[in-house]
N, CA, C and O atoms as a Tripos MOL2 file, in Angstrom:
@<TRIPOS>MOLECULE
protein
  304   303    76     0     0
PROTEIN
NO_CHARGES

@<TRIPOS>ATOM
      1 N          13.4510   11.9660   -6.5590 N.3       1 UNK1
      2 CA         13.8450   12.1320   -5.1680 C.3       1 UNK1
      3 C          13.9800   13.6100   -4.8580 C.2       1 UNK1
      4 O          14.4790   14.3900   -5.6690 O.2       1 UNK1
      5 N          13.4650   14.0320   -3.5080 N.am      2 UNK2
      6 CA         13.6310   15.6510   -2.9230 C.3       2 UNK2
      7 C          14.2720   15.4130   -2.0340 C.2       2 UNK2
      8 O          13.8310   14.7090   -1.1260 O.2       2 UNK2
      9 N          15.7360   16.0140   -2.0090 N.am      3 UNK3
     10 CA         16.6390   16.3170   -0.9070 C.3       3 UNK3
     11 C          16.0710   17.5390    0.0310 C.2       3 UNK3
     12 O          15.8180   18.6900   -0.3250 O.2       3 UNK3
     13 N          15.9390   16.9280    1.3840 N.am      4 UNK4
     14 CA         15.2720   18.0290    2.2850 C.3       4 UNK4
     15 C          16.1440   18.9440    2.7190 C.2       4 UNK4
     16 O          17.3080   18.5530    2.7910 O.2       4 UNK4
     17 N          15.9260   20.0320    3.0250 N.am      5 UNK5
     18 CA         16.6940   21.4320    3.9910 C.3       5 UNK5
     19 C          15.7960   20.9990    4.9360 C.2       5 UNK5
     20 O          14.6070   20.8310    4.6650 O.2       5 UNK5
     21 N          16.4490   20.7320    6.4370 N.am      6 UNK6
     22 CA         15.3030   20.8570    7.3700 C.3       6 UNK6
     23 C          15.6590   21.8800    8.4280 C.2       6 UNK6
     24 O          16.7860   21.8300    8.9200 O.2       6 UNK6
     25 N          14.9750   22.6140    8.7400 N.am      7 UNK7
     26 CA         14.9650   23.7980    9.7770 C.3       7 UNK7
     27 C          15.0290   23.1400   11.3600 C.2       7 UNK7
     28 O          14.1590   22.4180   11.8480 O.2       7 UNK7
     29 N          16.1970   23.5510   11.9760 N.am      8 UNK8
     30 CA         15.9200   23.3000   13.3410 C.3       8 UNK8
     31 C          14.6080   23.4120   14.4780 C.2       8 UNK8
     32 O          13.9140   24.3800   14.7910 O.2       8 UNK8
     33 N          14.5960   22.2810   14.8460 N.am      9 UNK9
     34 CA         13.3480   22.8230   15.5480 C.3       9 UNK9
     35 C          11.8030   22.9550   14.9620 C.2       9 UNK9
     36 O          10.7630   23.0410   15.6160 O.2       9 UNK9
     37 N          11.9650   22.9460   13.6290 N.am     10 UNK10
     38 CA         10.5390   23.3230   12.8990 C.3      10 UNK10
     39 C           9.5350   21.4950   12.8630 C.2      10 UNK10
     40 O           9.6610   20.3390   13.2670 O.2      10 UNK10
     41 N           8.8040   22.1770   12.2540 N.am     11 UNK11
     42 CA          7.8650   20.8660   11.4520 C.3      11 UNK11
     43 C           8.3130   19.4240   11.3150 C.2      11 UNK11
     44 O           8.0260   18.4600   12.0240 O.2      11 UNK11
     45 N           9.2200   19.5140   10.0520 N.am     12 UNK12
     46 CA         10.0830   18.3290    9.3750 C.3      12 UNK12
     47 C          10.5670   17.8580   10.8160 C.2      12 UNK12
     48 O          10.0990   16.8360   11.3170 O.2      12 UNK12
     49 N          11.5590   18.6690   11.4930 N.am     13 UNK13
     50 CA         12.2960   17.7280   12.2530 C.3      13 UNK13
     51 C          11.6510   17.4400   12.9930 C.2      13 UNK13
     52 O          11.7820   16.2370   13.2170 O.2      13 UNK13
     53 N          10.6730   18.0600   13.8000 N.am     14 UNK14
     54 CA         10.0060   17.4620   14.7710 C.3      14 UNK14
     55 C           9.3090   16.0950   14.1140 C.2      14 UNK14
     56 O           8.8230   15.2670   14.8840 O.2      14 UNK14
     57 N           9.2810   15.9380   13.0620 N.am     15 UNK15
     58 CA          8.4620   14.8940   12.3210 C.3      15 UNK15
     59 C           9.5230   13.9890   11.9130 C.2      15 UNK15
     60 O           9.3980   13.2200   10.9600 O.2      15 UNK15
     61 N          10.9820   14.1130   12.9160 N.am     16 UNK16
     62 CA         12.0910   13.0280   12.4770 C.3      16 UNK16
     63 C          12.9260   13.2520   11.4790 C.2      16 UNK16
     64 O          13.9570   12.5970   11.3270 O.2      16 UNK16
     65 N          12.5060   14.3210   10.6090 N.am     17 UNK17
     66 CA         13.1000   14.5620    9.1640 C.3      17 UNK17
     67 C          14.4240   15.1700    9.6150 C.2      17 UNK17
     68 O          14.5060   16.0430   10.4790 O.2      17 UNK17
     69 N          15.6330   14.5420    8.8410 N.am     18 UNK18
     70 CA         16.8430   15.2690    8.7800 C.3      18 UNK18
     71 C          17.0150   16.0320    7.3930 C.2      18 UNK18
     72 O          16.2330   16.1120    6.4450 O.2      18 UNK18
     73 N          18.1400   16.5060    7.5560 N.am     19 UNK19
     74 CA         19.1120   17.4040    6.5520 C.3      19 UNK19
     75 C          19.5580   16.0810    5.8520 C.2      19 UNK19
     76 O          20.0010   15.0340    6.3250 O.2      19 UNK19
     77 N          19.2770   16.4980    4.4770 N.am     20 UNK20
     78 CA         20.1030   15.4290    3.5310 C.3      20 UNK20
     79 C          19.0080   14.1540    3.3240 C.2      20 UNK20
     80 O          19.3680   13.2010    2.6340 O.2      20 UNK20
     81 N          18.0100   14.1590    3.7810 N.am     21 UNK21
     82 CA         17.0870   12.9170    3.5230 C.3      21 UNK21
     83 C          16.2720   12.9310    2.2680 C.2      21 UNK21
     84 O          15.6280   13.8250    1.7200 O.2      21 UNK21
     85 N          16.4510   11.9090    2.0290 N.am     22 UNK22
     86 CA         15.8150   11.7820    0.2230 C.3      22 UNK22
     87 C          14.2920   11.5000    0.3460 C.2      22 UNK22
     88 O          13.9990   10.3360    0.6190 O.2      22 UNK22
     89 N          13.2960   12.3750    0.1890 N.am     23 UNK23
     90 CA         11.9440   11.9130   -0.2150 C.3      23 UNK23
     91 C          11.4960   11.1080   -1.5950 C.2      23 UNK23
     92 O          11.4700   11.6790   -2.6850 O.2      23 UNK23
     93 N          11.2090    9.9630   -1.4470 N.am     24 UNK24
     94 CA         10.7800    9.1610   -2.2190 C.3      24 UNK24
     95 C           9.2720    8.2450   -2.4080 C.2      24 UNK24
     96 O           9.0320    7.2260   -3.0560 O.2      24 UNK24
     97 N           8.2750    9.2450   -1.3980 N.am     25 UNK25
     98 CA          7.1560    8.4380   -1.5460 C.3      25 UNK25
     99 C           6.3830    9.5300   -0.5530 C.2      25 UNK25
    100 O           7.0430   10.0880    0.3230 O.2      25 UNK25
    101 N           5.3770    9.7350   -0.6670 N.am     26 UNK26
    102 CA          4.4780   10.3590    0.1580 C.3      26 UNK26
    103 C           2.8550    9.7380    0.1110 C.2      26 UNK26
    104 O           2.2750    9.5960   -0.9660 O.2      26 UNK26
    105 N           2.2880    9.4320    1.2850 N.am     27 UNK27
    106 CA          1.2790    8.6020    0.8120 C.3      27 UNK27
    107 C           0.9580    7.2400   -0.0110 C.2      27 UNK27
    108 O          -0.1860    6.8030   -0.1360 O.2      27 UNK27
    109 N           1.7200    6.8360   -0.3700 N.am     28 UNK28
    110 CA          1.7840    5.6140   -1.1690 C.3      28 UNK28
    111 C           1.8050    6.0480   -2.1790 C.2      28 UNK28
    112 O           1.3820    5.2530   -3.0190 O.2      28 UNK28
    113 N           2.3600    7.7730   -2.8890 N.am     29 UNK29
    114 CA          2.8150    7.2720   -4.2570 C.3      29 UNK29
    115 C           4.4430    7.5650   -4.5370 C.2      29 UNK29
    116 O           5.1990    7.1440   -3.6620 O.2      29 UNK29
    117 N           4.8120    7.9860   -5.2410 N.am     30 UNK30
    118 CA          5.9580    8.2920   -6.0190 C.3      30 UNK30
    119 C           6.2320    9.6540   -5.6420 C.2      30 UNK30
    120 O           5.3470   10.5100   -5.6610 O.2      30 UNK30
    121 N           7.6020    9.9270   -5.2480 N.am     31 UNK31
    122 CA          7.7000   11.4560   -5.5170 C.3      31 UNK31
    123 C           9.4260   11.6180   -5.9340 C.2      31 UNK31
    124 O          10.4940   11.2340   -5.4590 O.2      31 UNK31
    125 N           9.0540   12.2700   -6.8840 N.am     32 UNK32
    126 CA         10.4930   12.2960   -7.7570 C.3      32 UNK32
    127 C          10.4570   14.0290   -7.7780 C.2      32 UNK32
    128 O          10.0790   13.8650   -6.6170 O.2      32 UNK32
    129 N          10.4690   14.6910   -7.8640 N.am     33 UNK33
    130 CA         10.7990   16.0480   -7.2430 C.3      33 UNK33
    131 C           9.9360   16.6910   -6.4050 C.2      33 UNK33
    132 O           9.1070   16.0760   -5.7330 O.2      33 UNK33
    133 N          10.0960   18.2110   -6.3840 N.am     34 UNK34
    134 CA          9.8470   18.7430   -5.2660 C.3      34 UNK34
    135 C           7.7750   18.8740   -6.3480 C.2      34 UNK34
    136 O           6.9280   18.0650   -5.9700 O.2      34 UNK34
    137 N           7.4800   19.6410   -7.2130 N.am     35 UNK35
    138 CA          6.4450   19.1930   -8.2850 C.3      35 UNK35
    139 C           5.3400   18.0570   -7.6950 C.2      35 UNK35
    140 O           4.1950   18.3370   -7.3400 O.2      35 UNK35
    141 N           6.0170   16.5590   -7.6690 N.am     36 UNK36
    142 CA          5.1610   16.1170   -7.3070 C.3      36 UNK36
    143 C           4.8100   16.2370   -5.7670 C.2      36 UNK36
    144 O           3.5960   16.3200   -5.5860 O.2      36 UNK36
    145 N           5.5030   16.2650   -4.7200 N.am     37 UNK37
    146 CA          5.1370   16.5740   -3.0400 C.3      37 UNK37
    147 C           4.1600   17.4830   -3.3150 C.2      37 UNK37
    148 O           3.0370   17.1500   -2.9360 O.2      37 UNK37
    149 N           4.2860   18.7940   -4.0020 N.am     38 UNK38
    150 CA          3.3510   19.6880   -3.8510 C.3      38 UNK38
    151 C           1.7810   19.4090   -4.0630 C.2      38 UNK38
    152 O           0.8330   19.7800   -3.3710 O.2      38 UNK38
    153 N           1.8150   18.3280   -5.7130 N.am     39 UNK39
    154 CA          1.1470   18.0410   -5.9360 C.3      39 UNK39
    155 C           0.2310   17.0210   -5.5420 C.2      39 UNK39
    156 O          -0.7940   16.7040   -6.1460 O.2      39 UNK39
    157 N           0.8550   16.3260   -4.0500 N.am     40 UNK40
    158 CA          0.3070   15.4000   -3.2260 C.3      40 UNK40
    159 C          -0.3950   15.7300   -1.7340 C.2      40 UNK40
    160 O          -1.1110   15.0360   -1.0130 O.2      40 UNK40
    161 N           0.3320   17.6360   -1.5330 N.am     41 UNK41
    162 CA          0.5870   18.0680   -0.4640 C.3      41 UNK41
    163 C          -0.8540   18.9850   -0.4800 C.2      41 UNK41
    164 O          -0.8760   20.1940   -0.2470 O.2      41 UNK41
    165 N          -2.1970   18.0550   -0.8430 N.am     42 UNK42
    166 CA         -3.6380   19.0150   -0.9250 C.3      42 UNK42
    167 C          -4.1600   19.8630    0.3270 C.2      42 UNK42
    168 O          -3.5240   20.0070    1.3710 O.2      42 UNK42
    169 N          -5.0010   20.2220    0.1450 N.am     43 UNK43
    170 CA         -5.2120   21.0190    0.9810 C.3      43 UNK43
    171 C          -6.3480   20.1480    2.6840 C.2      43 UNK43
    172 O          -6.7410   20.3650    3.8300 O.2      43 UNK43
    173 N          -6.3290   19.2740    1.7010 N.am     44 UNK44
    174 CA         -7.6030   18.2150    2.5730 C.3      44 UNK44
    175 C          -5.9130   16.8620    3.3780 C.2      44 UNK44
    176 O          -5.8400   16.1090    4.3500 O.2      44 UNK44
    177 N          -5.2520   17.1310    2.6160 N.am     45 UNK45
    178 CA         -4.0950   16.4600    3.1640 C.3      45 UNK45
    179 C          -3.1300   17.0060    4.8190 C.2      45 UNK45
    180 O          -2.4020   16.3750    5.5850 O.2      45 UNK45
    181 N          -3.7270   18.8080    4.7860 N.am     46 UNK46
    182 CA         -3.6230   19.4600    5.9390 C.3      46 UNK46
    183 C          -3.9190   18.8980    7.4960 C.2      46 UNK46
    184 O          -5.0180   18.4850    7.8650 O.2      46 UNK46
    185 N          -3.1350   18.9430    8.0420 N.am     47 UNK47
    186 CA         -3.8350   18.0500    9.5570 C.3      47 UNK47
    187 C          -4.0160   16.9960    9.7490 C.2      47 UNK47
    188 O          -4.5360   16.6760   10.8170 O.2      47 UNK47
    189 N          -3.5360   15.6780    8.4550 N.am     48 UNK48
    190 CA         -3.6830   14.3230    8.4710 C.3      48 UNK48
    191 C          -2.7770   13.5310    8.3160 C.2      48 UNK48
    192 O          -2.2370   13.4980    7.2100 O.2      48 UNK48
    193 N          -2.3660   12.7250    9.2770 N.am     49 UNK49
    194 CA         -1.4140   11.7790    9.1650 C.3      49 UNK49
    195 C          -1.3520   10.8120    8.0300 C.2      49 UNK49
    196 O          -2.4070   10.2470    7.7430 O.2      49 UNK49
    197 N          -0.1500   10.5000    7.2560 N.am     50 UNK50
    198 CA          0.4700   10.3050    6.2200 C.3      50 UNK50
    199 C           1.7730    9.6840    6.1820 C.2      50 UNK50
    200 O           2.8190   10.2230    6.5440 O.2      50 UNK50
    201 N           1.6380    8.4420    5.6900 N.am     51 UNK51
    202 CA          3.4810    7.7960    5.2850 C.3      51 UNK51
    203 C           4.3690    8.9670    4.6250 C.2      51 UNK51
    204 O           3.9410    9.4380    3.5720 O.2      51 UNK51
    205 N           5.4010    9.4040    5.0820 N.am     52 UNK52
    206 CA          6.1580    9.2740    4.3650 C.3      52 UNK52
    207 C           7.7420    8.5990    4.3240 C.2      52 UNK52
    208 O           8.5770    8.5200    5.2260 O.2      52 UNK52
    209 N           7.8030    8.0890    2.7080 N.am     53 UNK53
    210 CA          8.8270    7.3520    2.7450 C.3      53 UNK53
    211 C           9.8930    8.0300    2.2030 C.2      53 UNK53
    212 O           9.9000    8.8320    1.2690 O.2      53 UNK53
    213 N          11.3280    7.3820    3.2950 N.am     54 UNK54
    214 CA         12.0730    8.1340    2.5300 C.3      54 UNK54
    215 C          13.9250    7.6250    2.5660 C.2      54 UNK54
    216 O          14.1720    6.6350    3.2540 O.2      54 UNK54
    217 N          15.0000    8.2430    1.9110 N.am     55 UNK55
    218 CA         15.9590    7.5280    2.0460 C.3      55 UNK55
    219 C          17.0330    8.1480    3.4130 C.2      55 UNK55
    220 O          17.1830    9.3570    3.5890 O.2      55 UNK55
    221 N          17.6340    7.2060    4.1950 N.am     56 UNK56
    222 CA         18.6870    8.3760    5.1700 C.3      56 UNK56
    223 C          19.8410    6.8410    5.1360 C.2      56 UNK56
    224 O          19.7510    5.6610    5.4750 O.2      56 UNK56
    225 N          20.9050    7.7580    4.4990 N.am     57 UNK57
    226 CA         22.0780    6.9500    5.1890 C.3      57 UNK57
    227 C          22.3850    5.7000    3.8130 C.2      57 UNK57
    228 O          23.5440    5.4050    3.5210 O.2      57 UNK57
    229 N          21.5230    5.2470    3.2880 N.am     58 UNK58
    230 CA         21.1530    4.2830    1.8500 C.3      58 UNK58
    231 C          20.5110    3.4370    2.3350 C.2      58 UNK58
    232 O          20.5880    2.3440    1.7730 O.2      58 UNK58
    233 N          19.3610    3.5720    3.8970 N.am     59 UNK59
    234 CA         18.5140    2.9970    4.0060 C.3      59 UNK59
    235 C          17.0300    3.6540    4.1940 C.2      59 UNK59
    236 O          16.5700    4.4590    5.0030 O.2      59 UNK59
    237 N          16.5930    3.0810    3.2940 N.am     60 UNK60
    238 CA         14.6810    3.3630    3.2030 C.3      60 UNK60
    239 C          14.1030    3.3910    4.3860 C.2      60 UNK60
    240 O          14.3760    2.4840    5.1730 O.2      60 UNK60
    241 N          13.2040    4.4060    4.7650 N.am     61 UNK61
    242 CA         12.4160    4.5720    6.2290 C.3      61 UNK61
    243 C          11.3180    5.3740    5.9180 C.2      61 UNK61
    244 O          11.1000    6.5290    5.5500 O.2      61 UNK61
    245 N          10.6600    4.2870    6.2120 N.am     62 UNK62
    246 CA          9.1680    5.2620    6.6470 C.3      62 UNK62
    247 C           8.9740    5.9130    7.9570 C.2      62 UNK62
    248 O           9.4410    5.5580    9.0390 O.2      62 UNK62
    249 N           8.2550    6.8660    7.7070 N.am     63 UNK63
    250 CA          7.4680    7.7520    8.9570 C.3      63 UNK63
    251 C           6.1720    8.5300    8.9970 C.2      63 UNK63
    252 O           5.9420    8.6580    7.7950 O.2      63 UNK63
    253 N           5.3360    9.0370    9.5400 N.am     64 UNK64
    254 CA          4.2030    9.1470    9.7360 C.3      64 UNK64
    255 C           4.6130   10.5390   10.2990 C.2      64 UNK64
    256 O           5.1800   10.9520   11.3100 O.2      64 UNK64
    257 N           3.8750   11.2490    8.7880 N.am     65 UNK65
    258 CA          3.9370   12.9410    9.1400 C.3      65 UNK65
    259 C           2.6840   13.4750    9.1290 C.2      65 UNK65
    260 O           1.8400   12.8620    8.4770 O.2      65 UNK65
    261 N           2.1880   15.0060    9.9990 N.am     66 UNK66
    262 CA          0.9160   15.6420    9.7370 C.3      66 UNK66
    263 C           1.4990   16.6070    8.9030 C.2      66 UNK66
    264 O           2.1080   17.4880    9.5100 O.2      66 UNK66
    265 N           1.4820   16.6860    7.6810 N.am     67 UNK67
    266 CA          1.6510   18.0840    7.2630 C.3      67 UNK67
    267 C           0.8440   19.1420    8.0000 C.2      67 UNK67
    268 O          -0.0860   18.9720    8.7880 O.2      67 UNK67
    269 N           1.5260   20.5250    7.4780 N.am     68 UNK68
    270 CA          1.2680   21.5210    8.5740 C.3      68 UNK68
    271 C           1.0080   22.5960    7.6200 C.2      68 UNK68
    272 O           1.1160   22.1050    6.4960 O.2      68 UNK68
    273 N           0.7200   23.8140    7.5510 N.am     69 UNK69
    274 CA          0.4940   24.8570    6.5360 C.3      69 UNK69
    275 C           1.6710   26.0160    6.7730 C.2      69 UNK69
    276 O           1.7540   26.8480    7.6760 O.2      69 UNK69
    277 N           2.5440   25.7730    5.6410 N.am     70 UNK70
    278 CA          3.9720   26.5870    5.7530 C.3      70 UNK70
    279 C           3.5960   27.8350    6.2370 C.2      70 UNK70
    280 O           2.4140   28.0950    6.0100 O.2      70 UNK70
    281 N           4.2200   28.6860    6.8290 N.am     71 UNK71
    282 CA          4.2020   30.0740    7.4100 C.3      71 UNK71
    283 C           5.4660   31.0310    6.4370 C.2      71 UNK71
    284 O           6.4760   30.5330    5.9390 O.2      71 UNK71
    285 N           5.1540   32.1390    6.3790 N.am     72 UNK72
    286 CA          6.1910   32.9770    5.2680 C.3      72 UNK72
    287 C           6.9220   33.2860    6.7220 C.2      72 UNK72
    288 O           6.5250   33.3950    7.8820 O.2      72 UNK72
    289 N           8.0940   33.3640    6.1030 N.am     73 UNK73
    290 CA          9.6960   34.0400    7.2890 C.3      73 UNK73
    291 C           9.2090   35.3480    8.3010 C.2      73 UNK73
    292 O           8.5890   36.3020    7.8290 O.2      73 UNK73
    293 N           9.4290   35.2940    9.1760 N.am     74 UNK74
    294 CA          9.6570   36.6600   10.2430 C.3      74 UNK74
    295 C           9.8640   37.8960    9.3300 C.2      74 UNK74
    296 O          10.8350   38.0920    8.5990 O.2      74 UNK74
    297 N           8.6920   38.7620    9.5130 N.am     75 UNK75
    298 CA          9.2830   39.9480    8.4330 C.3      75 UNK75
    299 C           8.6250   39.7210    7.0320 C.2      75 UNK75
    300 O           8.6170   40.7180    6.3090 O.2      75 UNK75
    301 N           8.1960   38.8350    6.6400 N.am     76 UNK76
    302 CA          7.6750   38.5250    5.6280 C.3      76 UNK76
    303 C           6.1390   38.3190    5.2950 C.2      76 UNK76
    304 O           5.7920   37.9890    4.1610 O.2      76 UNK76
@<TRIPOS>BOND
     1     1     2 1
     2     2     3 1
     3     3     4 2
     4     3     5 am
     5     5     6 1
     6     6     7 1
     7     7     8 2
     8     7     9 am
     9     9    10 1
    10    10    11 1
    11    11    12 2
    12    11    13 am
    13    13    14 1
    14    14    15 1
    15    15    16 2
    16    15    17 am
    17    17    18 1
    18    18    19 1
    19    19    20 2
    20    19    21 am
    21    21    22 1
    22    22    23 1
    23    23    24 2
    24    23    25 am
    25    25    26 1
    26    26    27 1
    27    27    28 2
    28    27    29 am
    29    29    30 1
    30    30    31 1
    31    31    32 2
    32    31    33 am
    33    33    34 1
    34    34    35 1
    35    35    36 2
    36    35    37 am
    37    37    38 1
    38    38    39 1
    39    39    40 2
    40    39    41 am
    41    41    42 1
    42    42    43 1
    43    43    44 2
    44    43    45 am
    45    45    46 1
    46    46    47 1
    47    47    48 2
    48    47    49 am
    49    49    50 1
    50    50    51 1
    51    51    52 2
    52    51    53 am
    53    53    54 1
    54    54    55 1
    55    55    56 2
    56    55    57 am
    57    57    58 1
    58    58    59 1
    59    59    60 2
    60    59    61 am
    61    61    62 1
    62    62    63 1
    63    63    64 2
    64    63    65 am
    65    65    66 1
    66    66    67 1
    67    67    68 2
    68    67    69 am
    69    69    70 1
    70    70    71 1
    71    71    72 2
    72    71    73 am
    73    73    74 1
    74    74    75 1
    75    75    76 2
    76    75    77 am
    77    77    78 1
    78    78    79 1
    79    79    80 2
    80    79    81 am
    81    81    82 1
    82    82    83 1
    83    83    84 2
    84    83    85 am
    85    85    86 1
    86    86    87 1
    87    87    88 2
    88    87    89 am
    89    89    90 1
    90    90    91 1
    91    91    92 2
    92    91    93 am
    93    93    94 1
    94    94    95 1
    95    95    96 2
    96    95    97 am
    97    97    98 1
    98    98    99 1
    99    99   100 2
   100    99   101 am
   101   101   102 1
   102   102   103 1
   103   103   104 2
   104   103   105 am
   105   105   106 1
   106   106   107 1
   107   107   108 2
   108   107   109 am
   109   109   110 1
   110   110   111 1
   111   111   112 2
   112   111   113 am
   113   113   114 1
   114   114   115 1
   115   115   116 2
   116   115   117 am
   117   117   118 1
   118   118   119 1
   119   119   120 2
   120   119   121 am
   121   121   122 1
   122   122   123 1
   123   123   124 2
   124   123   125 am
   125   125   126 1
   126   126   127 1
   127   127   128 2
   128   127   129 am
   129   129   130 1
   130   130   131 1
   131   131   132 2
   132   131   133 am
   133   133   134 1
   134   134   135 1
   135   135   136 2
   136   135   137 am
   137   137   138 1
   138   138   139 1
   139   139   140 2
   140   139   141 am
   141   141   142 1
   142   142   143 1
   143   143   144 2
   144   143   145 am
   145   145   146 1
   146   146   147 1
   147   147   148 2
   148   147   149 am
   149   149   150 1
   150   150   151 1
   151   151   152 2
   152   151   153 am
   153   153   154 1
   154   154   155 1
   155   155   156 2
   156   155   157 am
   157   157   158 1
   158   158   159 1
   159   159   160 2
   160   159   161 am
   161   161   162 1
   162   162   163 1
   163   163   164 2
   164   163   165 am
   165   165   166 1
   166   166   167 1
   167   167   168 2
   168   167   169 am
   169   169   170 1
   170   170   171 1
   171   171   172 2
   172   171   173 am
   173   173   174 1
   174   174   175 1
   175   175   176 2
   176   175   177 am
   177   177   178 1
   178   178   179 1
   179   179   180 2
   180   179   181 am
   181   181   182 1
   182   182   183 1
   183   183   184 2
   184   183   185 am
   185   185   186 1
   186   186   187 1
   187   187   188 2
   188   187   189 am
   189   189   190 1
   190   190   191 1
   191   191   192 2
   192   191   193 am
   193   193   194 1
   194   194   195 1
   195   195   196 2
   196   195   197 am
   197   197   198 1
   198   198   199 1
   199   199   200 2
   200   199   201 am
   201   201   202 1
   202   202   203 1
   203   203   204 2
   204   203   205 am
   205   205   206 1
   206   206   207 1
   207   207   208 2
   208   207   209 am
   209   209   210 1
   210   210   211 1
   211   211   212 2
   212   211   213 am
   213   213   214 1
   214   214   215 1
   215   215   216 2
   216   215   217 am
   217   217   218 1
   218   218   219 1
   219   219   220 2
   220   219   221 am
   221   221   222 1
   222   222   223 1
   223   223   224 2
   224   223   225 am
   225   225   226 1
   226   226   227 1
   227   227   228 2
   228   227   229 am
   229   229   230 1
   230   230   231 1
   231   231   232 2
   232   231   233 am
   233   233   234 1
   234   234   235 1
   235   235   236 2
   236   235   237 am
   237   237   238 1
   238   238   239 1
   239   239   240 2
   240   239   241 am
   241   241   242 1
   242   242   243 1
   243   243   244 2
   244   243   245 am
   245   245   246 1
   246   246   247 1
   247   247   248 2
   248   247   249 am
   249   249   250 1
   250   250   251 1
   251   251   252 2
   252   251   253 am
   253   253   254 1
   254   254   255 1
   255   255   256 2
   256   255   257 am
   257   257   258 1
   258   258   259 1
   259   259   260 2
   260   259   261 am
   261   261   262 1
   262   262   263 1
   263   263   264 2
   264   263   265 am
   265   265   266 1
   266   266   267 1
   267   267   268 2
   268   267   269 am
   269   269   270 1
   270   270   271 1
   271   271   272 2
   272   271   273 am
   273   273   274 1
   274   274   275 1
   275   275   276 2
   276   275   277 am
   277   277   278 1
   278   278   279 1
   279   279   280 2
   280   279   281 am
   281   281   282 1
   282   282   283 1
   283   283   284 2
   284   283   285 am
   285   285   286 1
   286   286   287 1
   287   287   288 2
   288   287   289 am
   289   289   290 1
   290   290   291 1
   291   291   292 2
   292   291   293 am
   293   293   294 1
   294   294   295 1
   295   295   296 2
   296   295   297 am
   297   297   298 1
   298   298   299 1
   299   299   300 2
   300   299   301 am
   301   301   302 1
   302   302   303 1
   303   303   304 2
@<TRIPOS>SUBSTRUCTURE
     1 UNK1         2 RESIDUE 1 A UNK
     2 UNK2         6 RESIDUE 1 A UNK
     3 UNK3        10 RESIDUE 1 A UNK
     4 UNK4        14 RESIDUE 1 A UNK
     5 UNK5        18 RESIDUE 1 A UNK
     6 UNK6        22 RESIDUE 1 A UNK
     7 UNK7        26 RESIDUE 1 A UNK
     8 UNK8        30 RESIDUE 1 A UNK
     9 UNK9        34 RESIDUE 1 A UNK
    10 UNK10       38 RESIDUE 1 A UNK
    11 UNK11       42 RESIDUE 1 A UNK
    12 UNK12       46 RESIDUE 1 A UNK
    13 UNK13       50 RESIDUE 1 A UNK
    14 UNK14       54 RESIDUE 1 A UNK
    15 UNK15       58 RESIDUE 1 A UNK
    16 UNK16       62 RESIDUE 1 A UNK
    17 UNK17       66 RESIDUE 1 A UNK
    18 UNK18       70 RESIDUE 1 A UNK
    19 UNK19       74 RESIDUE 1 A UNK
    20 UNK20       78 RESIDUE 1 A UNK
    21 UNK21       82 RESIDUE 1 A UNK
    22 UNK22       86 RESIDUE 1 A UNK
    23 UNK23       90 RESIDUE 1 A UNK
    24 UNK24       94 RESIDUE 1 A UNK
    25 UNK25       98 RESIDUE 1 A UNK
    26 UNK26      102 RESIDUE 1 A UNK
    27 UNK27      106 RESIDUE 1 A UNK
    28 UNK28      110 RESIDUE 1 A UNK
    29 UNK29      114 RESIDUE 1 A UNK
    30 UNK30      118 RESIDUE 1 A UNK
    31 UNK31      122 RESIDUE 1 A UNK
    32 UNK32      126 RESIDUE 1 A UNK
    33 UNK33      130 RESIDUE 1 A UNK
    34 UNK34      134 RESIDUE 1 A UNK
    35 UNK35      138 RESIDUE 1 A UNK
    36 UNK36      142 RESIDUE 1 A UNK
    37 UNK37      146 RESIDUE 1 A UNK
    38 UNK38      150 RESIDUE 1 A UNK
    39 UNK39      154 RESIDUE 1 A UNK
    40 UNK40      158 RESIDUE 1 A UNK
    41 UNK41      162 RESIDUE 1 A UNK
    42 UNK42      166 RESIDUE 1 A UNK
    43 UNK43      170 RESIDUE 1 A UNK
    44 UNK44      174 RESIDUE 1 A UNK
    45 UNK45      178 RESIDUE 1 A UNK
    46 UNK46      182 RESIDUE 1 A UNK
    47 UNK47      186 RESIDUE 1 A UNK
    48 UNK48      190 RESIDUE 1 A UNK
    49 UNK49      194 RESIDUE 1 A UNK
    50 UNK50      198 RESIDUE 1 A UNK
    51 UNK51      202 RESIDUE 1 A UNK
    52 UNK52      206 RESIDUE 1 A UNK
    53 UNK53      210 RESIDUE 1 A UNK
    54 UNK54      214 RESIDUE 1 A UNK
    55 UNK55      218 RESIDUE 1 A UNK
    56 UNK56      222 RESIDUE 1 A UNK
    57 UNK57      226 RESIDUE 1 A UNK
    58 UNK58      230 RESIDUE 1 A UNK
    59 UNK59      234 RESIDUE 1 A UNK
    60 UNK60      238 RESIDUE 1 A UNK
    61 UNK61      242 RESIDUE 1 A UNK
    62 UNK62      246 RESIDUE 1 A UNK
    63 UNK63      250 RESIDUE 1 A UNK
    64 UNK64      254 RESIDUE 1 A UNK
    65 UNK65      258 RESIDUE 1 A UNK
    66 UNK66      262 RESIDUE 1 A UNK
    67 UNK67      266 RESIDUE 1 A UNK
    68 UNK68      270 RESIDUE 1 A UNK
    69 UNK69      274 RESIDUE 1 A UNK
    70 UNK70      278 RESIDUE 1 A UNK
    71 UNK71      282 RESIDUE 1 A UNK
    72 UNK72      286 RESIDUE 1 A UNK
    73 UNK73      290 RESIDUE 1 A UNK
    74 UNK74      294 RESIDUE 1 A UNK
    75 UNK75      298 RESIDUE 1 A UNK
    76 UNK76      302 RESIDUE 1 A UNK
């Protein structure tokens, strides 16, 4: 499981994602740390809608995210 940080306003939340939500599935597989997301998070996976499943509250929820291509910080 990946406990999310989600940024106000950014990506995640606009994609529903809260603070404190447990990732447990991306695409229909498994994701038990942050390792595997990355390793699910291809580059052909960019711009395409995608389950992801996940835990809020001690109930399981899916949602349907586009990943997006992270940007480095202001200044960075």
């Amino acid at each position: 499981m990946l406990e999310l940080h989600v940024e106000p306003g950014g990506p995640a939340y606009r994609a529903d994602l809260r603070e404190g939500d447990l990732i447990v599935g991306f695409a229909s597989e498994p994701v038990a740390g942050v390792d595997d997301l990355q390793r699910l998070l291809t580059e052909d996976r960019i711009g395409t809608r995608a389950p992801l499943t996940l835990i809020r509250r001690a109930e399981r929820r899916e949602v349907e995210v586009v990943p997006v291509e992270s940007r480095p910080p202001d200044g960075g």
